[in-house]
DOTIRO-609140 format. One record per residue (C-alpha): residue in three letters; residue number from 1; x negated, y, z. Coordinates in steps of 0.2 Angstrom, whole numbers. Layout:
// residues N
- resn;resi;east;north;up
- ALA;NUM;X;Y;Z
...
END
This chain:
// residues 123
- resn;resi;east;north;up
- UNK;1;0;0;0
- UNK;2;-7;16;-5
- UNK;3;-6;29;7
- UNK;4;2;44;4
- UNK;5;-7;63;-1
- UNK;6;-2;68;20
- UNK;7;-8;53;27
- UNK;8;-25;55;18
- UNK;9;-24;74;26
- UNK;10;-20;67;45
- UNK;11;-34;54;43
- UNK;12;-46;70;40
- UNK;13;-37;79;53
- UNK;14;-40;64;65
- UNK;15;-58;62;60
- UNK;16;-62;80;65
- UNK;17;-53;81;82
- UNK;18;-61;64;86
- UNK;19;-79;70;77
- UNK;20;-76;85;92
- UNK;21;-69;72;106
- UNK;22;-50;79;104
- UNK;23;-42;68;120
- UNK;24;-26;59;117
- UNK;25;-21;59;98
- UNK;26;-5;57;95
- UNK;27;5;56;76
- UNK;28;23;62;76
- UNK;29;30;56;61
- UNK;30;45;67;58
- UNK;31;52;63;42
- UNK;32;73;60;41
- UNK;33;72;69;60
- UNK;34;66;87;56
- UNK;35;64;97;39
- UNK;36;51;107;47
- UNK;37;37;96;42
- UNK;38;33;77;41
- UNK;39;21;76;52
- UNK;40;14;83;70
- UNK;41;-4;78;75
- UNK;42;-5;84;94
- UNK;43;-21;83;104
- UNK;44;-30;91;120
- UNK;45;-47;96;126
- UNK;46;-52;100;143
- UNK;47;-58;119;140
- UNK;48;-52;132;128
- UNK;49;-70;132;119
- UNK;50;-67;113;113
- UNK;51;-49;118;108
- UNK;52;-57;131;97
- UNK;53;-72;118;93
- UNK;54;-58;107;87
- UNK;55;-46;119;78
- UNK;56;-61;124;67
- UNK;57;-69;108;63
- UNK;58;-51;104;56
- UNK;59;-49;120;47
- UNK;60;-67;117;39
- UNK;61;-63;98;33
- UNK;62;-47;106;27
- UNK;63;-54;119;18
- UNK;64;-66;110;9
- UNK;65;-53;98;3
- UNK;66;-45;111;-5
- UNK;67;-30;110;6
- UNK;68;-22;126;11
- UNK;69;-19;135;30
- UNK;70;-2;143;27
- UNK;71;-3;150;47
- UNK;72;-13;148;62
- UNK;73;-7;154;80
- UNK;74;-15;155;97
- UNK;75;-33;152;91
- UNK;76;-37;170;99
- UNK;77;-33;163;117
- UNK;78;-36;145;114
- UNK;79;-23;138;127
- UNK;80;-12;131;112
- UNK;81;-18;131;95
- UNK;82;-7;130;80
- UNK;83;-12;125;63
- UNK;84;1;123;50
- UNK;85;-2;114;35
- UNK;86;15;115;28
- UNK;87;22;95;28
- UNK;88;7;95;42
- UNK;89;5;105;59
- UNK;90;-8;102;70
- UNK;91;-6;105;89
- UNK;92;-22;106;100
- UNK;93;-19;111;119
- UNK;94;-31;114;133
- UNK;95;-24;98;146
- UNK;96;-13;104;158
- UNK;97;-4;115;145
- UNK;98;-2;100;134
- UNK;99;4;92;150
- UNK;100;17;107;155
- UNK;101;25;108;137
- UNK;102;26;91;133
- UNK;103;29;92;114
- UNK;104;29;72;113
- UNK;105;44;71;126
- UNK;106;56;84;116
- UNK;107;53;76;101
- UNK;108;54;58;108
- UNK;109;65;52;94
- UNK;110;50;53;81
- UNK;111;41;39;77
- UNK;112;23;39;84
- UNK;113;10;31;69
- UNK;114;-2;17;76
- UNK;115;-20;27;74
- UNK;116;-34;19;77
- UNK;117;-44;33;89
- UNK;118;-62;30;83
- UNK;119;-57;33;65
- UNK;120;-41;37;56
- UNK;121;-25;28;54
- UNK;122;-23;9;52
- UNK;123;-17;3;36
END
Protein backbone atom coordinates (compact mmCIF):
# COMPACT_ATOMS: atom_id res chain seq x y z
CA UNK A 1 0.00 0.00 0.00
CA UNK A 2 1.40 3.21 -0.93
CA UNK A 3 1.22 5.86 1.48
CA UNK A 4 -0.34 8.80 0.71
CA UNK A 5 1.38 12.55 -0.10
CA UNK A 6 0.31 13.61 3.94
CA UNK A 7 1.53 10.59 5.39
CA UNK A 8 4.92 10.98 3.61
CA UNK A 9 4.89 14.72 5.20
CA UNK A 10 3.93 13.41 8.91
CA UNK A 11 6.81 10.77 8.62
CA UNK A 12 9.17 13.95 7.91
CA UNK A 13 7.31 15.73 10.66
CA UNK A 14 8.07 12.82 13.04
CA UNK A 15 11.62 12.35 11.97
CA UNK A 16 12.33 16.02 12.96
CA UNK A 17 10.55 16.17 16.32
CA UNK A 18 12.18 12.73 17.13
CA UNK A 19 15.79 14.06 15.49
CA UNK A 20 15.12 17.05 18.35
CA UNK A 21 13.72 14.47 21.27
CA UNK A 22 10.07 15.89 20.73
CA UNK A 23 8.42 13.58 24.07
CA UNK A 24 5.26 11.78 23.41
CA UNK A 25 4.17 11.72 19.67
CA UNK A 26 0.90 11.38 18.92
CA UNK A 27 -0.92 11.15 15.24
CA UNK A 28 -4.69 12.43 15.13
CA UNK A 29 -6.05 11.18 12.13
CA UNK A 30 -9.03 13.35 11.52
CA UNK A 31 -10.32 12.65 8.35
CA UNK A 32 -14.56 12.09 8.26
CA UNK A 33 -14.45 13.86 11.91
CA UNK A 34 -13.14 17.49 11.14
CA UNK A 35 -12.84 19.47 7.77
CA UNK A 36 -10.27 21.34 9.32
CA UNK A 37 -7.39 19.12 8.41
CA UNK A 38 -6.62 15.40 8.18
CA UNK A 39 -4.16 15.13 10.41
CA UNK A 40 -2.79 16.65 13.95
CA UNK A 41 0.77 15.58 14.93
CA UNK A 42 0.93 16.72 18.77
CA UNK A 43 4.17 16.50 20.73
CA UNK A 44 6.00 18.19 24.09
CA UNK A 45 9.32 19.16 25.18
CA UNK A 46 10.35 19.96 28.54
CA UNK A 47 11.55 23.88 28.00
CA UNK A 48 10.36 26.41 25.50
CA UNK A 49 14.01 26.49 23.81
CA UNK A 50 13.30 22.59 22.63
CA UNK A 51 9.82 23.57 21.66
CA UNK A 52 11.49 26.18 19.45
CA UNK A 53 14.38 23.66 18.68
CA UNK A 54 11.64 21.47 17.36
CA UNK A 55 9.23 23.70 15.57
CA UNK A 56 12.27 24.87 13.39
CA UNK A 57 13.77 21.56 12.66
CA UNK A 58 10.13 20.74 11.17
CA UNK A 59 9.78 24.07 9.38
CA UNK A 60 13.32 23.36 7.76
CA UNK A 61 12.56 19.65 6.60
CA UNK A 62 9.42 21.11 5.31
CA UNK A 63 10.73 23.89 3.58
CA UNK A 64 13.29 22.00 1.87
CA UNK A 65 10.63 19.53 0.60
CA UNK A 66 8.99 22.25 -0.97
CA UNK A 67 5.95 22.07 1.30
CA UNK A 68 4.36 25.26 2.11
CA UNK A 69 3.90 26.93 6.03
CA UNK A 70 0.43 28.56 5.49
CA UNK A 71 0.70 30.03 9.41
CA UNK A 72 2.52 29.64 12.43
CA UNK A 73 1.40 30.73 16.05
CA UNK A 74 2.91 30.95 19.39
CA UNK A 75 6.65 30.43 18.19
CA UNK A 76 7.48 34.10 19.85
CA UNK A 77 6.58 32.58 23.39
CA UNK A 78 7.28 29.07 22.73
CA UNK A 79 4.65 27.56 25.38
CA UNK A 80 2.34 26.14 22.35
CA UNK A 81 3.56 26.24 18.91
CA UNK A 82 1.40 26.01 15.93
CA UNK A 83 2.42 25.00 12.66
CA UNK A 84 -0.21 24.66 9.91
CA UNK A 85 0.32 22.87 6.96
CA UNK A 86 -2.97 22.93 5.52
CA UNK A 87 -4.32 18.93 5.58
CA UNK A 88 -1.44 18.96 8.40
CA UNK A 89 -1.02 20.99 11.77
CA UNK A 90 1.57 20.37 14.05
CA UNK A 91 1.20 21.03 17.71
CA UNK A 92 4.45 21.18 19.95
CA UNK A 93 3.83 22.17 23.77
CA UNK A 94 6.17 22.71 26.67
CA UNK A 95 4.79 19.60 29.15
CA UNK A 96 2.65 20.88 31.58
CA UNK A 97 0.83 23.02 29.01
CA UNK A 98 0.47 20.09 26.82
CA UNK A 99 -0.74 18.45 30.09
CA UNK A 100 -3.36 21.41 31.01
CA UNK A 101 -5.01 21.62 27.45
CA UNK A 102 -5.16 18.19 26.64
CA UNK A 103 -5.85 18.42 22.89
CA UNK A 104 -5.84 14.40 22.68
CA UNK A 105 -8.78 14.17 25.11
CA UNK A 106 -11.24 16.71 23.21
CA UNK A 107 -10.57 15.10 20.12
CA UNK A 108 -10.87 11.66 21.63
CA UNK A 109 -12.97 10.42 18.73
CA UNK A 110 -10.05 10.54 16.29
CA UNK A 111 -8.29 7.86 15.47
CA UNK A 112 -4.61 7.81 16.83
CA UNK A 113 -2.02 6.25 13.89
CA UNK A 114 0.49 3.36 15.16
CA UNK A 115 3.90 5.40 14.74
CA UNK A 116 6.86 3.73 15.31
CA UNK A 117 8.75 6.66 17.76
CA UNK A 118 12.49 6.07 16.69
CA UNK A 119 11.47 6.70 12.93
CA UNK A 120 8.12 7.47 11.29
CA UNK A 121 5.09 5.58 10.79
CA UNK A 122 4.59 1.73 10.47
CA UNK A 123 3.35 0.57 7.20
Amino acid sequence: MEKTRERKIVDEILDSVSDKKGQEPVVLDLQGISSLCDYFVISSAPSIRQVKAIADAVKDRLEELGVELLRQEGLREGRWALLDYGDIVVHLFVTEDRDHYQLERIWKDAPTLDIDTDSALKV
